[in-house]
matplotlib code that plots the C-alpha trace (Angstrom):
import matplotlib.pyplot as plt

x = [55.1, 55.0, 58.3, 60.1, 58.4, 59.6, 63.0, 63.1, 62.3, 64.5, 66.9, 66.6, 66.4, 69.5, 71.5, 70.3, 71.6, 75.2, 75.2, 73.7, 76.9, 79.5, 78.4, 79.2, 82.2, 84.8, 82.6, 83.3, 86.6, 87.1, 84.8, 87.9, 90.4, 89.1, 89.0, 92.7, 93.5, 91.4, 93.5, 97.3, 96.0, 94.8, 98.7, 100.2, 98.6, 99.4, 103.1, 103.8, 101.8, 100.9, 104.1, 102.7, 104.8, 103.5, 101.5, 99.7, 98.9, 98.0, 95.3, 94.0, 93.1, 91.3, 89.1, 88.5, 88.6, 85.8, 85.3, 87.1, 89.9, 90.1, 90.3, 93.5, 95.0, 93.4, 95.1, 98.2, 98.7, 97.7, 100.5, 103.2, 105.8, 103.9, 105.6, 108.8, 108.6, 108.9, 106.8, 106.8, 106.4, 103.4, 102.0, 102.1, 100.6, 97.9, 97.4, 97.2, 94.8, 92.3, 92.3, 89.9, 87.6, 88.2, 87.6, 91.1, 92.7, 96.6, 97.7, 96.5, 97.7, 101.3, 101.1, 100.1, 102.5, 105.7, 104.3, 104.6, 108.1, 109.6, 107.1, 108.7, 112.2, 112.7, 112.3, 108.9, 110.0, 110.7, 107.7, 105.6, 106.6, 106.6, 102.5, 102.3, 103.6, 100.8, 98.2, 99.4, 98.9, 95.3, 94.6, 96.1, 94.4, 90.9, 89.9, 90.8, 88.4, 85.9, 86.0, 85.9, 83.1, 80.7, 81.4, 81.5, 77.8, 75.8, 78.3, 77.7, 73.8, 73.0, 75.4, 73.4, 70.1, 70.8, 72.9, 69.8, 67.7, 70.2, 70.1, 66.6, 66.2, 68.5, 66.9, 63.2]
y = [67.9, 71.5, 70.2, 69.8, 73.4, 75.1, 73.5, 74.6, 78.1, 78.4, 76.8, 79.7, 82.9, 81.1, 81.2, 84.5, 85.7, 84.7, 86.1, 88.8, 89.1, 87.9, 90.9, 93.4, 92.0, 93.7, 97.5, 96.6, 96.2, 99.8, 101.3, 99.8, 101.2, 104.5, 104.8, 103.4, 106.4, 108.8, 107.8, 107.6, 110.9, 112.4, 111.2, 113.3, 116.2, 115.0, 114.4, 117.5, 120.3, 119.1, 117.4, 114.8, 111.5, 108.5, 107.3, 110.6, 111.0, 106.9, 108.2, 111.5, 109.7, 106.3, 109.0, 110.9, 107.4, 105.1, 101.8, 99.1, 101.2, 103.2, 100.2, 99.7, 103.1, 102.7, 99.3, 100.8, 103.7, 102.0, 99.0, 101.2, 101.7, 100.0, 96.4, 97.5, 96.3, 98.3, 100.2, 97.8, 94.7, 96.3, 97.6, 93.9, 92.2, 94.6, 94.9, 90.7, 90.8, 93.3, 92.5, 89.9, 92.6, 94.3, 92.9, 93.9, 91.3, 89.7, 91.6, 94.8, 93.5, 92.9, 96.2, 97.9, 96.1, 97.0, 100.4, 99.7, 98.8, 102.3, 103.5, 105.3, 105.7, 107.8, 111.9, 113.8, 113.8, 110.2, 109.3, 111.7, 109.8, 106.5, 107.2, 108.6, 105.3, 103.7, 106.1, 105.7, 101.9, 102.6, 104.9, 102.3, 99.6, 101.4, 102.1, 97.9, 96.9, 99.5, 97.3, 94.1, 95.1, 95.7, 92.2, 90.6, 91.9, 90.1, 87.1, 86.5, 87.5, 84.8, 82.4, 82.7, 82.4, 79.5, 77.6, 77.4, 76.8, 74.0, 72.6, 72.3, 70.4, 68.1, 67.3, 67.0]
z = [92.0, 93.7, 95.4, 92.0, 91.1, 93.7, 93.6, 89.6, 90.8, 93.7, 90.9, 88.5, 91.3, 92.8, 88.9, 88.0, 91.4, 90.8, 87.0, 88.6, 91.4, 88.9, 86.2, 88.8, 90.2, 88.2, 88.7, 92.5, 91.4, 89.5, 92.5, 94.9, 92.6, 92.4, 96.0, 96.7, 93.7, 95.8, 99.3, 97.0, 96.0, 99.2, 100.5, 98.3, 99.6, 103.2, 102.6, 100.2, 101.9, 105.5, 105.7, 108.2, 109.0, 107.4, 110.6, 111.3, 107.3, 107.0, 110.1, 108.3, 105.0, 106.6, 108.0, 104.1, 102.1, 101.2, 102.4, 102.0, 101.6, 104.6, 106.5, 104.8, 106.1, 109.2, 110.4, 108.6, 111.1, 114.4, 113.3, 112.2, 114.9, 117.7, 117.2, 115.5, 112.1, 108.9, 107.1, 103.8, 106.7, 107.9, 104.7, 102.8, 106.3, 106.2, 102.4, 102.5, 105.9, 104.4, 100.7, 101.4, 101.6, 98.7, 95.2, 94.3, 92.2, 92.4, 90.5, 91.9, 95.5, 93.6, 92.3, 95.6, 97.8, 95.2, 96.1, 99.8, 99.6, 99.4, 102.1, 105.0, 104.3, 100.5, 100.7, 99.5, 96.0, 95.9, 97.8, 95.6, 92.4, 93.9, 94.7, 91.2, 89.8, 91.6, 90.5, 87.1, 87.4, 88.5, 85.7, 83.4, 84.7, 85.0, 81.5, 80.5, 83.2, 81.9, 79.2, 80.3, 82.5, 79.5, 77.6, 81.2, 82.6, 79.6, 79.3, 83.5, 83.0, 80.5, 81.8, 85.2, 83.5, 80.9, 83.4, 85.6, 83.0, 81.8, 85.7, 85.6, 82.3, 83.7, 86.8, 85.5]

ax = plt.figure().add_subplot(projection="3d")
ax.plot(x, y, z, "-o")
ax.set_aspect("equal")
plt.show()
């Protein structure tokens, strides 16, 4: 009997956890988003007014941008140049290696790696609005998630705690 108690307990703690982790799942998402804005941002300012190349200003921001992010610069300006692929090669391979730490979606990856394909070889002014396109998407994309996020965190909360309440009915 205190087996099948402690089981229905674990049970429930184990449900609410997950409802718990699904409800802020799309915040980690806008947090991730607002730090790839902060970096696009940060390379304007290192292509318009320090007028570093693309490796040296990839290597300034992975030190000023927030985790999981900075990773992304980081492995982006120790790859670029050293085994003679293009800049869009080596953005996508590094966007698709780290993303699995990041709680980007697709379609943000999509969106960030159509950014990545002018990388490297347009002039400032090009390069400037191609990162403002991408900001743009993020600002876009930000306020619908906002959204989402409030009707998600109660949905994922009660689905956690009735789903383990539902598991436990079933098995006693």
């Amino acid at each position: 009997m205190i087996l099948k108690i402690l089981g229905g307990v674990f049970i429930m703690i184990s449900s609410c956890v997950l409802g718990v982790y699904y409800s802020f799942k799309t915040e980690y998402r806008i947090n991730d988003l607002f730090e790839m804005k902060k970096a696009l941002t940060m390379l304007i300012s290192e292509i318009e007014f320090n007028l570093s190349p693309l490796a040296e200003a990839m290597g300034n921001i992975s030190f000023k941008a927030g985790i999981p992010v900075s990773k992304i610069f980081s492995e982006f300006s120790k790859k670029l140049g050293s085994d003679g692929n293009s800049a869009f090669e080596v953005w996508k391979s590094v966007l698709k290696k780290e993303a699995v730490y990041t709680y980007f979606a697709s379609e943000d990856i999509e969106a960030f790696i159509s950014f990545g394909q002018s990388l490297g070889f347009l002039d400032r002014q090009q390069q400037h609005n191609n990162i403002k396109m991408a900001i743009s998407y993020i600002e876009n994309k930000i306020p619908e998630l906002l959204e989402k996020s409030k009707s998600n965190k109660k949905m994922c909360r009660s689905l956690g705690v009735f789903g383990g309440a539902a598991v436990m009915v079933i098995l006693f």
